[in-house]
C-alpha positions in Angstrom: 0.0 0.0 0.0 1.3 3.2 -1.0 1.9 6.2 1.6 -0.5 8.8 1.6 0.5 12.3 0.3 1.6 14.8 3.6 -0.3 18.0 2.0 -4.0 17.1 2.2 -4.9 19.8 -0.3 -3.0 17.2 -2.6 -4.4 13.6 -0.8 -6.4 10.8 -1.7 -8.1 8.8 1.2 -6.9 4.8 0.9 -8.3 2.5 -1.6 -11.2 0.8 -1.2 -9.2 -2.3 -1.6 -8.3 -1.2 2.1 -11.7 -1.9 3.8 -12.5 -5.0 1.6 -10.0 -6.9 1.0 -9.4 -9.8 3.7 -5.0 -9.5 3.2 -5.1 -6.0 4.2 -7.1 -6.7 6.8 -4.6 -9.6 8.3 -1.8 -7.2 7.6 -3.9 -4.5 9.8 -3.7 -6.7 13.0 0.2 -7.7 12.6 1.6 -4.8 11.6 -1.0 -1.7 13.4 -2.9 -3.6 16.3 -0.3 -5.6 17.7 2.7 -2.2 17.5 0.2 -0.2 18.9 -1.0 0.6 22.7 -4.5 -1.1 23.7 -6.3 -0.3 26.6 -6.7 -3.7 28.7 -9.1 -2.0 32.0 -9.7 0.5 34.6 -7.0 0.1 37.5 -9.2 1.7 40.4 -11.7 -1.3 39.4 -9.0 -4.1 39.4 -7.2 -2.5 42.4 -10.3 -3.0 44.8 -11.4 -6.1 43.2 -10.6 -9.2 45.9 -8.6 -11.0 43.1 -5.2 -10.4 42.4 -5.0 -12.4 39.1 -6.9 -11.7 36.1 -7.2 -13.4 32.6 -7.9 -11.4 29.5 -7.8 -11.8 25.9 -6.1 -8.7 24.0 -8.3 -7.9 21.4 -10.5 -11.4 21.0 -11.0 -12.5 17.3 -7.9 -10.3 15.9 -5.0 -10.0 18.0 -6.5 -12.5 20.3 -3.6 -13.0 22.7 -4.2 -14.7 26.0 -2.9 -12.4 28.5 -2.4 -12.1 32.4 -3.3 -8.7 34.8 -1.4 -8.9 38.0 -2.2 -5.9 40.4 -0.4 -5.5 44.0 1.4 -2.6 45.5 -1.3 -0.5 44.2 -0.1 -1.7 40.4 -1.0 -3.2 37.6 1.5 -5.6 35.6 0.8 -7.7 32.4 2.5 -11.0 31.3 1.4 -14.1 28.7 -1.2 -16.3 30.1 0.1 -19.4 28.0 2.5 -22.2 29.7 6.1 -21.9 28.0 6.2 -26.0 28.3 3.4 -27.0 26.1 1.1 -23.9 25.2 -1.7 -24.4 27.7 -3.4 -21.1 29.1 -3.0 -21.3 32.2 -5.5 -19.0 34.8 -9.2 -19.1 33.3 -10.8 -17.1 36.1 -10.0 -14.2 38.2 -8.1 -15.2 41.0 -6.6 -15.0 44.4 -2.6 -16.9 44.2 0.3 -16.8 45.4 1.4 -18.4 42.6 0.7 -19.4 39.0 0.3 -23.3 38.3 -0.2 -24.6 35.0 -3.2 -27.3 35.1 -1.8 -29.4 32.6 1.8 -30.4 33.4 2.0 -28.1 37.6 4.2 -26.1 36.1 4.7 -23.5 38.5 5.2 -19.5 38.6 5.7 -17.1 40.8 3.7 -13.6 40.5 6.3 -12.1 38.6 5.8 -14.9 36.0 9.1 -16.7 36.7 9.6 -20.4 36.7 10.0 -22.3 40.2 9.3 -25.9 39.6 8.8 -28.3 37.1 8.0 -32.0 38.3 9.7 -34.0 36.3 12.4 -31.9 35.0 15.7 -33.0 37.0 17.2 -34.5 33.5 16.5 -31.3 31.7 20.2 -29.6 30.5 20.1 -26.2 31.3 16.8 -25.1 32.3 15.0 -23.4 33.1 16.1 -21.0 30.1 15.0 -17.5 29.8 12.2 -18.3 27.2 10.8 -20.8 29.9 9.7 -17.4 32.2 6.4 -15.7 31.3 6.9 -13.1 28.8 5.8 -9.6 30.4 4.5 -6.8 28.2 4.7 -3.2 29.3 1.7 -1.3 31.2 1.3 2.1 30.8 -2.1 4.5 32.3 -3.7 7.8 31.9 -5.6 8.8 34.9 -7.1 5.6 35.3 -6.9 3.7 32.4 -4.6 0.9 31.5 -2.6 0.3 28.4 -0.6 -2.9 27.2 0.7 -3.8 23.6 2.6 -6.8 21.9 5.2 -4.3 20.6 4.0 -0.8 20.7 5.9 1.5 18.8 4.4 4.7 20.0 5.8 7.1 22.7 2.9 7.0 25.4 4.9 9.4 27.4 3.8 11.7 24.5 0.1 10.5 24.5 0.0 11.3 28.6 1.2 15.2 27.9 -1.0 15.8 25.1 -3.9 14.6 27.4 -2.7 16.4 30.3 -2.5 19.3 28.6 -6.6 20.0 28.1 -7.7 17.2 30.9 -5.2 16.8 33.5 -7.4 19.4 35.6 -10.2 16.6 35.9 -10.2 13.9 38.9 -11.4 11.3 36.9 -9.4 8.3 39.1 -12.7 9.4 41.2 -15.4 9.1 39.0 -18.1 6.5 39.4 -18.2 3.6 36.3 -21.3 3.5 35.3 -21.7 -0.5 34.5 -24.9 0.1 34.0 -25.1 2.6 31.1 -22.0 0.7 29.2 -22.8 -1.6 26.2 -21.6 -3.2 22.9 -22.7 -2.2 19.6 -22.3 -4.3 16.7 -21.2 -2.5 13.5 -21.1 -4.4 9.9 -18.2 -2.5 8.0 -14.3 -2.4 8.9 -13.2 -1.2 11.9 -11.5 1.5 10.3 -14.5 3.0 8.6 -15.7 3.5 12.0 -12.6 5.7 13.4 -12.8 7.7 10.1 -16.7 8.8 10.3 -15.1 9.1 14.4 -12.4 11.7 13.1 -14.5 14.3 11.5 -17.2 16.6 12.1 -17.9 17.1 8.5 -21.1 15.3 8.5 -22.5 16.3 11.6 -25.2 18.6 9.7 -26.4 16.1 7.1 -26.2 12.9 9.5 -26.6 14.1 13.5 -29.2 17.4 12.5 -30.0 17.2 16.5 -26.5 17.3 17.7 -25.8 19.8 15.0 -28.3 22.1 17.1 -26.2 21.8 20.0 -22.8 22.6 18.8 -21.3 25.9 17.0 -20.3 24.1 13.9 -18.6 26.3 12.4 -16.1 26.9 15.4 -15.8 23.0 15.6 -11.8 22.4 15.8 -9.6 19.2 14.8 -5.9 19.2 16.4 -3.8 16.4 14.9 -0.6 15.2 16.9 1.7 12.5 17.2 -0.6 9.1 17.1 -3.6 11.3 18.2 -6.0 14.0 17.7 -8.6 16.3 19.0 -11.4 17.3 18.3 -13.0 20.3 20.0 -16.5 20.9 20.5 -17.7 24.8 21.2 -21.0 25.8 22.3 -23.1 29.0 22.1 -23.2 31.7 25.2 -25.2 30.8 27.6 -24.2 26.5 27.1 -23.2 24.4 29.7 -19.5 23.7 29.4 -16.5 22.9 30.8 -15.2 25.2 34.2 -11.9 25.4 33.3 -9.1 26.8 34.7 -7.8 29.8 34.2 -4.4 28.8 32.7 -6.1 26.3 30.4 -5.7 26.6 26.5 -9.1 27.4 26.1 -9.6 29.3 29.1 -12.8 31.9 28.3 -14.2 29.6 25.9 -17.3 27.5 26.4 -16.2 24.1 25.4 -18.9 21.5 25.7 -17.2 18.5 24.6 -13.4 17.5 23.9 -13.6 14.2 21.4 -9.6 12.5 21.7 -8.8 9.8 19.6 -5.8 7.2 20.1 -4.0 5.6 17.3 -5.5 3.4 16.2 -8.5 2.6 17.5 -9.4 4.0 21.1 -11.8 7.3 21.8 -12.2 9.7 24.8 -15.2 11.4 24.6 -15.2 14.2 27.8 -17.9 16.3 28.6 -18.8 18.6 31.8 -20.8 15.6 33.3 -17.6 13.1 32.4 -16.0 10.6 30.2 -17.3 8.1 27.9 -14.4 6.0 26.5 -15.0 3.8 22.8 -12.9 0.9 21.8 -13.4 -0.3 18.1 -12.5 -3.7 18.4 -12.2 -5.8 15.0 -13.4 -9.0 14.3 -13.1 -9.2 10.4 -12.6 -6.7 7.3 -16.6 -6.2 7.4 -17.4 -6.0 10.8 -16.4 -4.5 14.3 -17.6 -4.2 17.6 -17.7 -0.8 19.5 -17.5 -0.8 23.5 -19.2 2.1 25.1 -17.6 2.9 29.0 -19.1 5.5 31.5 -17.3 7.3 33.7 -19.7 9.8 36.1 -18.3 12.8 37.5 -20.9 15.1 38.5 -24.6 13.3 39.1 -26.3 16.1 38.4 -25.1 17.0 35.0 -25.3 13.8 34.1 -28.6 13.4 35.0 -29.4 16.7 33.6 -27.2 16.6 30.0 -25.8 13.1 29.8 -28.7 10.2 31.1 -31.2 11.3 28.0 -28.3 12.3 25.9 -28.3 12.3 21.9 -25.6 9.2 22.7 -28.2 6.2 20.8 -29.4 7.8 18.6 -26.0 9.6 17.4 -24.5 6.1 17.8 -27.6 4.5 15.5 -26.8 7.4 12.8 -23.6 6.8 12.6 -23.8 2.9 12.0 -26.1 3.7 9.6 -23.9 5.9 7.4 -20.5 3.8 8.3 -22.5 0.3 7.3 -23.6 2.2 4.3 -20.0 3.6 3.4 -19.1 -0.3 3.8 -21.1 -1.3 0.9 -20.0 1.6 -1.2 -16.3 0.7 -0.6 -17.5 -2.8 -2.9 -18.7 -0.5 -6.0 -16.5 -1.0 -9.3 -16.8 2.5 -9.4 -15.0 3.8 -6.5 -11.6 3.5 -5.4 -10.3 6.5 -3.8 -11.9 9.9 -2.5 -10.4 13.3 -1.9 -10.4 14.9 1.7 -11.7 18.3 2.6 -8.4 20.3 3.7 -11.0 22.5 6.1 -12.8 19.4 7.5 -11.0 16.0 7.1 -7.7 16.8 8.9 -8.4 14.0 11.2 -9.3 10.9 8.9 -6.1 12.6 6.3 -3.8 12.1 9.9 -5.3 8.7 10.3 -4.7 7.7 6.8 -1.4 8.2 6.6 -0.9 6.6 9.7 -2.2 3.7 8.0 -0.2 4.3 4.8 3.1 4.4 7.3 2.8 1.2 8.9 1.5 -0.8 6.1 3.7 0.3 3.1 
């Protein structure tokens, strides 16, 4: 796949070929999904939990790797959940141990995912070997939200200051999850169809004409940055917004809703009532599923602005149009589109991100 041109005035959007075609999409999960960072959970929920051992599966149906969360001393840590002697997984539940045993063979680890015994192993020249340890993948957080990856190639140093640097003022380790409220929607087109109706406004007026009433469209604002974006909602005088603080980038401004997006498929959608966090999660080149999380800060904006929210049915429009863009991507007559330099700064950023790691 060939790079996308740097000046959008001059770019054209991927190829259809892109959202269709089943080898593009197998290269997508080697080469973006499993360099990138994933979120795996929400450490205050895991570090009040009674377990201390919990199985996941990064990214089921795609990356799909078995993986271990191990908290104590108020952290989190990550290894493989598969025995190094013959490939077993080897917790199935959340868990309280003091050590790890492997229900096939008792091969036995400690916490830190180190071998300590092996029955039947006395003959065995020179082992344990290094490769015979659990293998333990990095665990970075914002706030309160956990990140792992197979072989991330991003800076998430960079990722935390960016964030920081509009939301670091909010105390969202305290916010309620609302487990109630989250859900799962099932969307028939590529996963990245979905981030790239996610990384624009452009079609706010034609698709979302309620939501459209609610924002100042034409102030709307995408900032693009290393393996990220924003984009910036403003409302009218008189909205409810954001109190920010007075040294704050868009201090005097009445923001209503920051929309951050992490490469390449993780949104942060923060409002004055709190956060609702999206993970696009693929499952094959026509279909995704996208996990909607609540965090509460204030009850009573939430009640107020957030509880009857435009959240469905924006979420219902935009399936529609993304499912719809899916089928189009299958026409004989399409292959590529232009982007609007004024509107499409976000999907252009994503492209070429895309362009980089596949070409």
């Amino acid at each position: 796949m060939k790079p996308i041109h740097p000046r959008i005035e001059n770019a054209e959007t991927l190829p259809s070929s892109f959202y269709t075609s089943e080898e593009n999409y197998n290269k997508s999960i080697e080469k973006i999904f499993a360099k990138s960072w994933q979120y795996i959970g929400d450490r205050s929920q895991l570090l009040k939990a009674p377990e201390n051992v919990f199985p996941i599966t990064l990214l089921e149906k795609a990356v799909d790797e078995p993986l271990i969360l191990k908290t104590s001393d108020e952290e989190v840590q990550c290894m493989s959940n598969v025995c190094t002697h013959r490939g077993f997984q080897i917790v199935h539940h959340p868990a309280k141990m003091e050590k790890i045993i492997c229900g096939y063979h008792g091969r036995r680890f400690d916490l830190e995912g180190k071998v300590e015994h092996m029955p039947e192993f006395k003959e065995a020249i020179g082992f344990p070997r290094e490769c015979d340890h659990l293998t333990r993948l990095p665990v970075n957080r914002w706030k309160r939200f956990l990140f792992t990856g197979i072989d991330p190639q991003i800076d998430f140093s960079n990722i935390k200051n960016k964030l920081d640097e509009r939301l670091g003022f909010l105390d969202i380790d305290t916010w309620r999850f609302a487990s109630e409220y989250s859900k799962v929607y099932n969307v028939n087109a590529n996963w990245a169809l979905y981030c790239d109706n996610y990384l624009e406004g452009f079609h706010i007026p034609f698709v979302h004409q309620d939501l459209n009433s609610m924002i100042d469209y034409g102030e709307y604002t995408t900032e693009c940055y290393d393996h990220m974006s924003v984009q910036i909602g403003y409302g009218k005088s008189g909205d409810e917004g954001f109190d920010l603080p007075k040294d704050h980038p868009d201090s005097g401004k009445v923001v209503v809703a920051y929309y951050y997006w992490l490469f390449p498929n993780f949104m942060l959608n923060v409002y004055s009532w709190g956060v609702q966090i999206n993970i696009v999660k693929p499952i094959s080149k026509d279909y995704c599923k996208v996990e909607f999380l609540y965090f509460i800060g204030d009850e009573e904006k939430w009640e107020k602005f957030g509880k009857d929210s435009l959240a469905e049915k924006v979420e219902r429009e935009d399936e529609y149009v993304v499912e719809g863009v899916q089928k189009g991507m299958k026409s004989r007559f399409y292959n590529t589109g232009r982007f609007s330099p004024k509107r499409e700064k976000g999907v252009h950023h994503f492209h070429r991100l895309i362009g980089e790691y596949l070409s």
